[in-house]
C-alpha positions in Angstrom: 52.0 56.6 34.5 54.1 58.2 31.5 54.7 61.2 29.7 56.7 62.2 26.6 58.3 65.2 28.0 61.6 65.3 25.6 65.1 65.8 27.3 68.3 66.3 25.4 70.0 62.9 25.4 73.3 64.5 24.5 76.2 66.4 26.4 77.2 68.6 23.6 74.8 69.5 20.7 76.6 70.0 17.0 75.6 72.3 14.1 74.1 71.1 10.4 76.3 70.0 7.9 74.9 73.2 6.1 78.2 74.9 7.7 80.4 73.7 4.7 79.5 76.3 2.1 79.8 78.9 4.7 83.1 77.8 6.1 84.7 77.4 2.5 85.3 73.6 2.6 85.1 71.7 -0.1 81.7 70.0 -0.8 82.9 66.3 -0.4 84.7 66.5 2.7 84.1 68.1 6.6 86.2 68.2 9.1 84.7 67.2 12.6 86.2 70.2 14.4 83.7 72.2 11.6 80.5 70.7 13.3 80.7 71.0 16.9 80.0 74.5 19.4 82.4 74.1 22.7 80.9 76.9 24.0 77.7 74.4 24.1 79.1 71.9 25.6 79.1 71.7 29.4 82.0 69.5 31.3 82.8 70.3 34.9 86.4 69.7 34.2 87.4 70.0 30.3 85.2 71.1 27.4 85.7 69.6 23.9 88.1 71.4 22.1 88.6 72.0 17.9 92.7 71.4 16.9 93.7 71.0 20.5 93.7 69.3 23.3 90.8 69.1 25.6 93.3 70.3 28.6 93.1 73.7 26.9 90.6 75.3 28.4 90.7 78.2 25.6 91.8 76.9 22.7 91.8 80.0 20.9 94.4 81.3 23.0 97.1 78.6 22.3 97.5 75.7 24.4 98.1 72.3 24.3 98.2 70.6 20.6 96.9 67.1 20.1 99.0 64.6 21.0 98.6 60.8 21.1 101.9 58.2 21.5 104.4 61.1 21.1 102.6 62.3 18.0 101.4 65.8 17.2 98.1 65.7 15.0 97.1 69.2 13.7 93.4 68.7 12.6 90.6 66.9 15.2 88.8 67.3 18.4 90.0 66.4 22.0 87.3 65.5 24.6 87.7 64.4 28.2 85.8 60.8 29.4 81.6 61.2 29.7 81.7 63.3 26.3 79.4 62.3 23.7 79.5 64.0 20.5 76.2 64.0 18.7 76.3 65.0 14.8 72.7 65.1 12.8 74.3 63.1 9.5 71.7 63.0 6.7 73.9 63.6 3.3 77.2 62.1 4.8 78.2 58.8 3.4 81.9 58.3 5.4 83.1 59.0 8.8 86.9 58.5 9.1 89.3 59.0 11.9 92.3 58.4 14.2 91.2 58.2 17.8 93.5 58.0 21.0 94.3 58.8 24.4 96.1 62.0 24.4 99.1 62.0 25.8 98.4 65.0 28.2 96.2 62.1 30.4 98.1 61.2 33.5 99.0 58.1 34.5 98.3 54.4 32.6 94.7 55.2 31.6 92.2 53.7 29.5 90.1 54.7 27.2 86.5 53.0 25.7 85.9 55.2 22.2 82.1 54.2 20.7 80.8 55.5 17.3 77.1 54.6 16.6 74.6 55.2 14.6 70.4 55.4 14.8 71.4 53.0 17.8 73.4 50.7 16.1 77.2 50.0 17.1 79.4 50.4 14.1 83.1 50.9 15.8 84.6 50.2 18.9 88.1 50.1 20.6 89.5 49.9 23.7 92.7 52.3 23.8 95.5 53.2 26.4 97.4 55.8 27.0 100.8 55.6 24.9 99.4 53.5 22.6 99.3 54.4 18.7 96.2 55.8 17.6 93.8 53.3 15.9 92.0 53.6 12.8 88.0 54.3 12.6 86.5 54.0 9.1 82.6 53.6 8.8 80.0 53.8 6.5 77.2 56.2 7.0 74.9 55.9 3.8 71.3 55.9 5.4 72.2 56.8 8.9 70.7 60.0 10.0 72.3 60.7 13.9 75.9 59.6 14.6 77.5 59.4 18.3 80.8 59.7 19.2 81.4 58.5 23.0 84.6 58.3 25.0 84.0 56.5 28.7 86.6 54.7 31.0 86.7 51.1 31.0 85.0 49.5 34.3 84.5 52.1 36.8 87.2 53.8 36.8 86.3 57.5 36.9 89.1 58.4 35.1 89.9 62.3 33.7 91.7 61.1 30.7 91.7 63.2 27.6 90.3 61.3 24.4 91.1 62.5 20.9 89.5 62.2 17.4 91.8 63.3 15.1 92.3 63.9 11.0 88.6 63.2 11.7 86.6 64.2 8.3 83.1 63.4 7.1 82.5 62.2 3.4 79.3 64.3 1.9 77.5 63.8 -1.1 76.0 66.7 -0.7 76.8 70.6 1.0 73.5 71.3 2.0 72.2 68.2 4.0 69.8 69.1 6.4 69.8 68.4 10.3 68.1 66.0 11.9 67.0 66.4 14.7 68.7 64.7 18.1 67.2 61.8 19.9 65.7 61.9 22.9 65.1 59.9 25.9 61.4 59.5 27.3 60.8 60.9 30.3 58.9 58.4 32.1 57.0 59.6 35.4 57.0 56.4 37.7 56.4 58.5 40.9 52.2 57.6 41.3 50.4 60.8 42.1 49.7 61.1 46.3 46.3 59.8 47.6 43.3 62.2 47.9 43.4 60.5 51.7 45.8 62.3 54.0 49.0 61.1 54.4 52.1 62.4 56.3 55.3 62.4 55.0 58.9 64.0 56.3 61.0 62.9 58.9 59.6 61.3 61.9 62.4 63.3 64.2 63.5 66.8 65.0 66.1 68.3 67.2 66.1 71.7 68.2 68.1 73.8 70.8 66.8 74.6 74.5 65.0 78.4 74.2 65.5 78.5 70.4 62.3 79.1 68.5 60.7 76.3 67.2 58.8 75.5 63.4 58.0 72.6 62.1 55.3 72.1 59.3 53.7 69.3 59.0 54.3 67.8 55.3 51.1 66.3 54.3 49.4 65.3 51.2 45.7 64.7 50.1 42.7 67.2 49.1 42.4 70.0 51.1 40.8 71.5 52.9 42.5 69.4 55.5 43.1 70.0 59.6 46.2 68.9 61.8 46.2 68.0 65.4 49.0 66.4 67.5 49.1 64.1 70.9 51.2 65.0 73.6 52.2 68.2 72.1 55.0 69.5 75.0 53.7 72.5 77.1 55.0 75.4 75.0 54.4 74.7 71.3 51.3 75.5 69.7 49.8 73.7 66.9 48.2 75.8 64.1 45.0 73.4 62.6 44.3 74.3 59.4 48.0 74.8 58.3 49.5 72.5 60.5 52.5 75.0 61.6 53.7 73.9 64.7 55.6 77.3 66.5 56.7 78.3 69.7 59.6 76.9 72.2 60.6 74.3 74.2 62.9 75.6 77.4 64.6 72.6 78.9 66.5 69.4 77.1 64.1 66.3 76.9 62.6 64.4 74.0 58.9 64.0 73.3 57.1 61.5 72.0 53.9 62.7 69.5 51.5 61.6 67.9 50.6 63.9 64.4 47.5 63.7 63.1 45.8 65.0 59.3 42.3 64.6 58.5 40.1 66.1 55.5 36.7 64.8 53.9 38.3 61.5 52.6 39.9 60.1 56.0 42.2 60.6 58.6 46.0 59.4 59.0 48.6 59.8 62.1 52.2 59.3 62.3 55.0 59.0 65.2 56.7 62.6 65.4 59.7 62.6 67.9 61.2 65.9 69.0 64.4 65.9 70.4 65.6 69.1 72.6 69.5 68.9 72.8 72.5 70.2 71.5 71.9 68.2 68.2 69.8 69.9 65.3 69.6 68.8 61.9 68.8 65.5 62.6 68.0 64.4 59.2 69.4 66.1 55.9 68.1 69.4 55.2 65.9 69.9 52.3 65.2 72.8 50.4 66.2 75.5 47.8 69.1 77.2 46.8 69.3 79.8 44.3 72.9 79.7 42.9 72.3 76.8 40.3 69.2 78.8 38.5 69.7 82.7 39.5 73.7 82.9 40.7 74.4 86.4 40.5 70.5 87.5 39.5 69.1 86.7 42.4 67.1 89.6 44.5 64.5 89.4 46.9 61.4 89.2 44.4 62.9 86.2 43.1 63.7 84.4 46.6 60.3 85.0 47.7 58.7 83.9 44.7 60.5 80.9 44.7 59.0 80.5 48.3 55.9 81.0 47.3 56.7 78.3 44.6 57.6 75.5 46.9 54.4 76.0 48.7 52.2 76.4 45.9 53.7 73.5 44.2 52.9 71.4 46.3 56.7 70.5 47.0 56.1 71.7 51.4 53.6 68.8 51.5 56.5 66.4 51.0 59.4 67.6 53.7 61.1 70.9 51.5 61.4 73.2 53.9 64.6 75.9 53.4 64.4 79.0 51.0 68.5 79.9 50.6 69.6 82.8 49.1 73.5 82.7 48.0 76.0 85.0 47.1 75.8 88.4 46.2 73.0 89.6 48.4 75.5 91.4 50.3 76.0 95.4 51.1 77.4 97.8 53.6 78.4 97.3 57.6 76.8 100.4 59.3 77.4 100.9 62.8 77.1 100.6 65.4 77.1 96.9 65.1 79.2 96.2 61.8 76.4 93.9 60.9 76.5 93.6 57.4 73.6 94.6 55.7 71.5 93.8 52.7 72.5 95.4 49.3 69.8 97.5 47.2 68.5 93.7 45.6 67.8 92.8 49.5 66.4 96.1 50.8 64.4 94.2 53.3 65.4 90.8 54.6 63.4 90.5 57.7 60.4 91.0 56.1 61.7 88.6 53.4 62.1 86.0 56.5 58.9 86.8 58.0 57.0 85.9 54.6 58.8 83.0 54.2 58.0 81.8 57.6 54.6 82.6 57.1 54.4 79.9 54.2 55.4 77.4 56.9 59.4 77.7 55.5 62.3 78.6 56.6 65.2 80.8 55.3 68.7 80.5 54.7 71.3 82.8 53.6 75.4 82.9 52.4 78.6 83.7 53.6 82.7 83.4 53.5 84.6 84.5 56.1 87.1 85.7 53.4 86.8 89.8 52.9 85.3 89.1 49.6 82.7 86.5 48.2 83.7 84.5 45.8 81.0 86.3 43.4 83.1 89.4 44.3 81.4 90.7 47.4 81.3 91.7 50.7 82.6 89.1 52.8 83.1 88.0 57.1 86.2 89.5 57.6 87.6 93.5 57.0 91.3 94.6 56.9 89.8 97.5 59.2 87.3 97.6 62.6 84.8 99.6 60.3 84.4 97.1 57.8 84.9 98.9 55.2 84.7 97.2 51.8 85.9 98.1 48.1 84.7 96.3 45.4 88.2 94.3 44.3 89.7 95.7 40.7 91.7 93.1 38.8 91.2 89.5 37.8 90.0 87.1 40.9 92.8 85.1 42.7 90.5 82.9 44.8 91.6 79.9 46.3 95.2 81.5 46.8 94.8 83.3 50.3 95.3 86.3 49.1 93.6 89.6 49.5 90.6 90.1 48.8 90.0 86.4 48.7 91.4 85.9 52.0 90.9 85.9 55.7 91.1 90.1 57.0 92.3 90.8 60.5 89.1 91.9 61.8 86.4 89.2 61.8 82.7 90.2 61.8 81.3 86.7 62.5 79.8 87.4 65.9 77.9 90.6 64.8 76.4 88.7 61.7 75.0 85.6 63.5 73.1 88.1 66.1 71.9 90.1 62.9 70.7 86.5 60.9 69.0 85.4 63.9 66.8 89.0 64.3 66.0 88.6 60.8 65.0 85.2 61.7 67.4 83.2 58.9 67.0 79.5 59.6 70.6 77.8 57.3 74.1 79.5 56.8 75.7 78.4 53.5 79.9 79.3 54.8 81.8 79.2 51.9 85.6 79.4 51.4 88.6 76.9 50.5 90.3 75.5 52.2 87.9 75.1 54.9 90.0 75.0 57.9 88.8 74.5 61.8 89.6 77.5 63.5 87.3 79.7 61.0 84.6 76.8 61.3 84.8 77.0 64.9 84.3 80.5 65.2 81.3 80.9 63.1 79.6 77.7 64.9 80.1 79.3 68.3 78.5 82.7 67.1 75.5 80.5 65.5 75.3 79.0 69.0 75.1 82.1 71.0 72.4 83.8 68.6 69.5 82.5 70.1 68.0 80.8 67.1 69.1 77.6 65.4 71.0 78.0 62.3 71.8 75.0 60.4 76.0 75.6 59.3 76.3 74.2 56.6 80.4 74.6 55.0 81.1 75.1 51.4 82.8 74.0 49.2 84.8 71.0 49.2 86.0 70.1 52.5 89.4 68.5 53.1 88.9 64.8 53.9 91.9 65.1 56.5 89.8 67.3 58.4 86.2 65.1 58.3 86.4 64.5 61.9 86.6 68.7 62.7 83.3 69.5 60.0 81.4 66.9 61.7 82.2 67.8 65.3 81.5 71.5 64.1 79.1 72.0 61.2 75.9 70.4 60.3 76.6 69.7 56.6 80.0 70.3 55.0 80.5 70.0 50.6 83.1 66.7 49.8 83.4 67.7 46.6 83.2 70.8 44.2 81.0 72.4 42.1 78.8 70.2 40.7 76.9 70.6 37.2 74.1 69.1 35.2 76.5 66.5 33.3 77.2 62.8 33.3 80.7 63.1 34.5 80.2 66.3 37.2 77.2 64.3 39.2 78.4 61.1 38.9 82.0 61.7 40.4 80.9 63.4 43.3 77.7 61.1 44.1 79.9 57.6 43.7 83.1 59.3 45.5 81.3 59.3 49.1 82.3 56.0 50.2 85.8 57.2 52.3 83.0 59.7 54.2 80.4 57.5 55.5 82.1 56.9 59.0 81.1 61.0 59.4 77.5 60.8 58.7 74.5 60.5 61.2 71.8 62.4 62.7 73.1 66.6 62.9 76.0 65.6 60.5 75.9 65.3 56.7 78.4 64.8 54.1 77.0 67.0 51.1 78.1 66.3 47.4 76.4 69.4 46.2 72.9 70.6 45.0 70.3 69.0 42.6 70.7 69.7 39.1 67.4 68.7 38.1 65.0 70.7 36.3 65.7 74.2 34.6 69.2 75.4 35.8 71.6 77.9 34.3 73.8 79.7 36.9 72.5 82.7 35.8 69.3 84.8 34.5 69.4 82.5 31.3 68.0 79.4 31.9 68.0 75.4 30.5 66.9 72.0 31.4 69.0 70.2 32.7 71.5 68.3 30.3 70.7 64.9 32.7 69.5 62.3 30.6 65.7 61.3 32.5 67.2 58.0 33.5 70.5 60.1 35.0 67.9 62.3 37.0 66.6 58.9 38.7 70.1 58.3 39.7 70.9 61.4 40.6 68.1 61.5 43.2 68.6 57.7 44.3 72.2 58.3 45.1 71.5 61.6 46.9 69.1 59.8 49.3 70.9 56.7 49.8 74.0 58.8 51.0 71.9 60.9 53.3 73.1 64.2 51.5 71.3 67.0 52.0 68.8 67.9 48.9 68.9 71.2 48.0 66.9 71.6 44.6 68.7 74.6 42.0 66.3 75.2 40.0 63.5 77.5 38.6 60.7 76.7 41.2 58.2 78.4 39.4 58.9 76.3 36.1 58.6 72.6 37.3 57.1 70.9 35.2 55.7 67.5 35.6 58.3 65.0 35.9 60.8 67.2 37.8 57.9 67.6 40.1 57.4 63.6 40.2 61.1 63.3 40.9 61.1 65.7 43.7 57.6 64.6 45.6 58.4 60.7 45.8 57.6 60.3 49.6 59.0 56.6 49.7 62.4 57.8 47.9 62.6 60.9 49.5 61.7 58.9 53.0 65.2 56.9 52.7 67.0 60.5 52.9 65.3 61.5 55.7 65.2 58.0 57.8 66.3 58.4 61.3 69.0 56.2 62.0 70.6 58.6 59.7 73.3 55.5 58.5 74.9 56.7 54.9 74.6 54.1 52.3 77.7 51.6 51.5 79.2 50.9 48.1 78.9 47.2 48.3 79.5 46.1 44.8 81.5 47.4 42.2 81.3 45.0 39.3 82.5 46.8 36.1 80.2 49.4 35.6 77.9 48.3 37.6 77.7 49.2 41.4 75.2 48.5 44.2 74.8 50.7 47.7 73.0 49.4 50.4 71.5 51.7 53.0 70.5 50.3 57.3 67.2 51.6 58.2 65.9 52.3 61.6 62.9 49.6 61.0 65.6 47.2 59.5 65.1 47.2 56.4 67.5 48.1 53.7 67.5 50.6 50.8 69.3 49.2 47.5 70.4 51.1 44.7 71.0 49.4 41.6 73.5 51.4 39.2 74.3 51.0 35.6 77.0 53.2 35.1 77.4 51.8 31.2 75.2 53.5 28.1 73.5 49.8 27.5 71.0 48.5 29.2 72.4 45.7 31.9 71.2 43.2 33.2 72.4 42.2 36.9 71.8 41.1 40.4 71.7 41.7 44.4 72.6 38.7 45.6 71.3 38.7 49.2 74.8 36.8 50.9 76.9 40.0 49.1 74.9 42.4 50.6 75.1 40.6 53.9 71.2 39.8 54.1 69.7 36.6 55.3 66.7 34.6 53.8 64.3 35.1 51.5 63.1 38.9 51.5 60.2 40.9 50.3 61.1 43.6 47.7 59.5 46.8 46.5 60.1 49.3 43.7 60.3 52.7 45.5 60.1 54.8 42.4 56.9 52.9 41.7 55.4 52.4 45.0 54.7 49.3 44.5 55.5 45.5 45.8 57.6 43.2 43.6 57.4 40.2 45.3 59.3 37.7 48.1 62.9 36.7 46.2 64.9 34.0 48.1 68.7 34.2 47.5 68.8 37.5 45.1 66.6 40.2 43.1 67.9 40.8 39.5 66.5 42.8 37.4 67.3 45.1 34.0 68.6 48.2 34.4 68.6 51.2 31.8 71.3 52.7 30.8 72.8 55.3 33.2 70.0 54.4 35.2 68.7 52.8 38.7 66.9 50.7 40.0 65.6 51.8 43.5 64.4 49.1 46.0 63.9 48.6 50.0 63.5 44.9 51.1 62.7 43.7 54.6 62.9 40.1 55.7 60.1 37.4 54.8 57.5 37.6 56.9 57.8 41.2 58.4 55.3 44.2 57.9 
C-alpha cells in the first residue's frame, strides 16, 4: 500500500537565485553565504552559519571566523556533520569552492564533503582535520537542484565543523527561477488492521497492592465490538462494550487472564498477565507529550483535545495510553497544603483527569524540583515554607545551580504527589540536570505513599555514573538530551544506548527522548517533521528495539496517514512492548552500516537493519554474527508479512538512512 505524501528531503531549505539583484551582487557571480536562511535550518547542536564558523551560534554577533589548516577564509559557510545544503540551481552554470574541516573541530576528525546534482555525484573528498582545504570545481549547465552534504566517515558520529569557503556560483542569468526541492515518497508499508478483532498491547501489567487499577483493552476491528476476560481477580471489573478494566486488587499475587474481543466478523483472545507487586511499568510507557508540538502553548483545551485525538484516531486501539502535559501548567501554592496548583491555562485538572480517564487514558503531568521550571515557572522547591514564587527577572542560568534554577531549602515534593494522586494523574515527567539520587529518591517515596501509581519518569539526561540509582528509583530516566526532528539529533541519541542496556527490563527504561514524527514545532507554530520518511522508519525501529519508552510529540489532531501507519503497526510496536523487556544490542557496526538484535520472551529475535549512509546499501545478517543457529524463518515487520526460511544469513537492500525491520524464529517453530 503507498501514498505520495511529500516530505522535505532536506535539513535546511535555501532561497532563489532571484536574491542577486536584491542583494547588489553582480549578475555573474553568488556567493553561497547569499542563498541559504540559518534561521531555517534546524541542528540540535550547530546551525549553518554565513562568514563564520558553524561553532558560532550567532554569527551576527561576532564569533568564531572560518578557519581550516591555520587559515582564516573571510567569505563561505560553516556547517556541522548531517548538514545538507540544498540550492534550487536553474541559471547557474559553475559551482566553485574550498571545502575543509574547520579547525575549531576537536580532536583528529574526518570529514566526507558530497556535492550532487539531480542525483548524480559530481565531487567528492574525504578531508581531515588540519589538512589544507581542497579544491571543488563543477559544472552545473542543465542541473536544476544541487546538494551540498558533509557526514563522518564510517560511523563515527562525530561533531566536527565542515566548511565551504570562497564558495561562489557562476550565473548566466540574475533572475533564475527556483526549482522546487526533491522529495522522498512516503511509502505506507504498515497494512491496514483486520475488520476481525484483534488484540494488541502488552500481554503484562504490574500495578501496586490498593492502587487503583485501568487498563484498556487495545483492540482493533469494526465496531461495534464487546470485551470479556477469564479469570478476571475478585475486585476488577470489566466494562463490555469499551473494554475498560477498573477497580483494585488489595494483596500481591499475579493472575493469569484470558481477554477476549468479539464483534460481527469473529472473535479473538489473548494471554493478559497482571502482576500485583512493587514493580509497575512493566513494559515502556506509551503515549503523548505536549512539549514537542505546543511547549509553552499548551492549556487544558489543547491537552484534552489531544485526548480525545488519540482515542478518535484510532491510536488507543493499539497500546497509547498516557496524555502528558509538560511545563508551564504551573500556578500558585495556597494553603493549607502548599500543593501547587494549576495556573489560569489549567483552571481545572481533576476534571481534565477525569475526562481523560473516561476515554480509557491516563494522564500525566511535569515537574523539577528546582524552584523554577526550566520554561520559567513554578517549580518543587521554595526558598520559604509558603512557597511563595516570583516570576525570575534576568536572563536564565539553568543548568548552573543557581537560584532560581536551583534546589530551594523547602521542598514541596510530598504535598504535590498527595495532590497528583486526588487529581488522579497517572506519569510524572521530573525534570532537572544533573539528576542526582537524593532528589530522585525523595520524589519516588512521595509517589509511593500517594496511593495511586505514578509512573516517575526523570528528565533530562541522566548521568551514566549514576544508571544503577535511576533504575533502582525511577521507571524511565532521559540518556541523552533534547532531541529534535533532524538526522544528526535522533540518530545520536537512538545509536548511543548500547553502554545502557545492562539497566533496562521490565519497570525500568532507558529513554532517548520523544518521537519526532509528524507535525512538531515546540511551540503554537507548527511543521512536519524535517525526518526524511525512510528516517521516520528508523526512528520508530530503533525506539522499539531499545525498549524506550514512545512518547509521540506531535499535533494529534493532524495525523495524517502515514504518521498514523507509523504509529499503529501492532507487530513493530509489539517488539517495544514484549515482556522479557531485554533492550536490543548493537551487534554489528560495519562502516555505516549497523545491526541490533533484540531476545524475545517466545525466543525469537527482533533485527534491525541500519543504513546509516545517503545510498542505498546492500548488506547482510549473517546468522553465526548474531549468535543464531540454523536455518530460520524471517518476516518483514513493517509489512506484516513472511519472507521466507534463510539458512546461514538474510540480506537484503536497504534505503538510504533507512531500515529494515525483521523478527526471525528458528526453522520449524510457530
Amino acid at each position: 500500500m503507498k501514498t505520495h505524501v511529500l516530505f522535505p528531503r532536506l535539513i535546511l531549505p535555501v532561497c532563489a537565485f532571484a536574491l542577486v539583484a536584491l542583494r547588489g551582487l553582480a549578475a555573474e557571480t553568488l556567493p553561497l553565504g547569499a542563498c541559504i536562511d540559518p534561521r531555517q535550518a534546524e541542528n540540535e547542536l550547530a546551525r549553518p552559519a554565513v562568514d563564520k564558523s558553524a561553532k558560532t551560534e550567532k554569527a551576527d554577533k561576532g564569533g568564531e571566523p572560518l578557519t581550516i589548516a591555520g587559515q582564516k577564509f573571510e567569505h563561505g559557510v560553516g556547517t556541522q556533520l548531517e548538514t545538507t545544503l540544498a540550492l534550487a540551481v536553474n541559471g547557474a552554470t559553475r559551482f566553485t569552492a574550498l571545502a575543509g574541516v574547520d579547525d575549531a573541530t576537536e580532536g583528529d576528525a574526518t570529514v566526507v564533503f558530497t556535492v550532487e546534482a539531480d542525483g548524480k555525484t559530481l565531487w567528492r573528498g574525504e578531508l581531515h582535520r588540519g589538512e589544507k582545504p581542497a579544491a571543488v570545481d563543477v559544472d552545473l549547465q542543465g542541473c536544476k537542484q544541487l546538494l551540498l552534504s558533509v557526514e563522518d566517515a564510517g560511523h563515527a558520529q562525530s561533531r566536527a565543523y565542515a566548511d565551504w569557503v570562497n564558495a561562489d556560483f557562476t550565473l548566466d542569468t540574475p533572475k533564475s527561477v527556483q526549482a522546487p526541492l526533491a522529495a522522498e515518497e512516503a511509502v505506507i508499508l504498515t497494512p491496514p488492521a483486520p475488520a476481525e478483532p484483534r488484540i494488541n498491547g502488552p500481554r503484562v501489567f504490574g500495578v501496586h497492592p490498593g492502587s487503583p487499577f485501568l487498563y484498556t483493552i487495545p483492540a482493533t476491528g469494526d465496531r461495534p465490538m464487546t470485551f470479556a476476560a477469564d479469570k478476571l481477580p475478585e475486585g476488577l471489573v470489566l466494562d463490555a462494550a469499551t473494554g475498560h478494566i477498573t477497580g483494585t486488587l488489595a494483596k500481591p499475587a499475579g493472575y493469569d487472564v484470558t481477554l477476549r474481543a468479539k464483534n460481527a466478523r469473529g472473535e479473538t483472545t489473548a494471554p493478559f498477565h497482571i502482576e500485583v507487586g512493587e514493580k509497575i511499568a512493566l513494559t515502556p510507557p506509551m503515549g503523548w507529550n505536549s512539549w514537542n508540538c505546543w511547549a509553552t502553548s499548551v492549556d487544558q483545551d489543547k491537552v484534552l483535545r489531544s485526548a480525545k485525538a488519540m482515542a478518535t484516531s484510532g491510536l488507543v486501539e493499539h497500546g497509547w495510553t498516557y496524555i502528558n502535559i509538560d511545563d508551564t501548567w504551573q500556578g500558585t501554592r495556597p494553603g493549607p497544603t502548599h500543593a501547587l496548583q494549576g495556573n489560569e491555562k489549567f483552571p481545572d485538572i481533576k476534571a481534565l483527569c477525569d475526562a481523560i480517564h473516561a476515554l480509557g487514558l491516563k494522564a500525566g503531568i511535569y515537574s523539577t524540583p528546582w524552584v523554577t521550571s526550566y520554561a520559567g515557572y513554578a517549580g518543587g522547591s521554595a526558598e520559604n515554607p509558603e512557597g511563595t514564587w516570583t516570576k525570575p527577572a534576568g536572563p536564565k542560568k539553568v543548568n548552573r545551580d543557581i537560584l532560581p534554577w536551583a534546589i530551594g531549602k523547602y521542598s514541596f515534593a510530598a504535598a504535590d504527589a498527595k495532590q497528583w494522586a486526588e487529581w488522579g494523574i497517572d506519569y510524572l515527567k521530573y525534570d532537572w540536570s544533573p539528576n542526582r539520587p537524593p532528589e530522585t529518591a525523595e520524589m519516588a517515596n512521595a509517589l509511593r505513599a500517594s496511593g495511586r501509581d505514578i509512573v516517575f519518569s526523570l528528565s533530562n539526561n541522566a548521568p551514566f555514573t549514576g544508571a544503577a540509582d535511576w533504575a533502582r528509583l525511577a521507571n524511565c530516566w532521559r540518556t541523552t538530551g533534547d532531541i529534535r526532528d533532524s538526522w544528526g539529533s535522533m540518530t545520536r541519541n537512538g545509536f548511543s544506548q548500547d553502554k545502557w542496556r545492562p539497566f533496562a527490563g521490565p519497570g525500568h527504561w532507558n529513554d532517548p527522548d520523544m518521537l519526532v514524527v509528524g507535525d512538531v514545532g515546540w511551540g503554537p507554530k507548527l511543521h512536519a517533521s524535517r525526518l526524511t520518511p525512510n528516517e521516520q522508519y528508523t526512528h520508530i525501529s530503533l525506539w522499539c528495539l531499545l525498549s524506550s519508552p514512545l512518547l509521540i510529540g506531535c499535533d494529534l489532531e493532524k495525523l495524517d496517514a502515514f504518521t498514523l501507519s507509523l504509529l499503529s503497526n501492532d507487530e513493530v510496536l509489539a517488539i517495544d512492548q514484549d515482556p522479557l523487556g531485554k533492550q536490543a544490542a548493537q551487534t554489528v557496526v560495519d562502516g555505516r552500516r549497523q545491526i541490533w538484535v533484540k531476545e524475545l520472551a517466545d525466543g525469537s529475535h527482533a533485527i534491525g537493519l541500519f543504513n546509516l549512509s545517503r545510498r542505498p546499501d546492500t548488506f547482510a545478517a549473517v546468522w553465526s554474527q548474531l549468535g543464531l543457529t540454523g536455518p530460520q524463518r524471517v518476516r518483514d515487520l513493517w509489512r506484516q508479512k513472511d519472507l521466507g526460511v534463510f539458512k546461514d544469513q538474510f540480506s537484503t537492500e536497504v534505503p538510504p538512512h533507512g531500515v529494515v525491520f525483521v523478527r526471525v524464529w528458528p526453522e520449524g517453530e510457530p
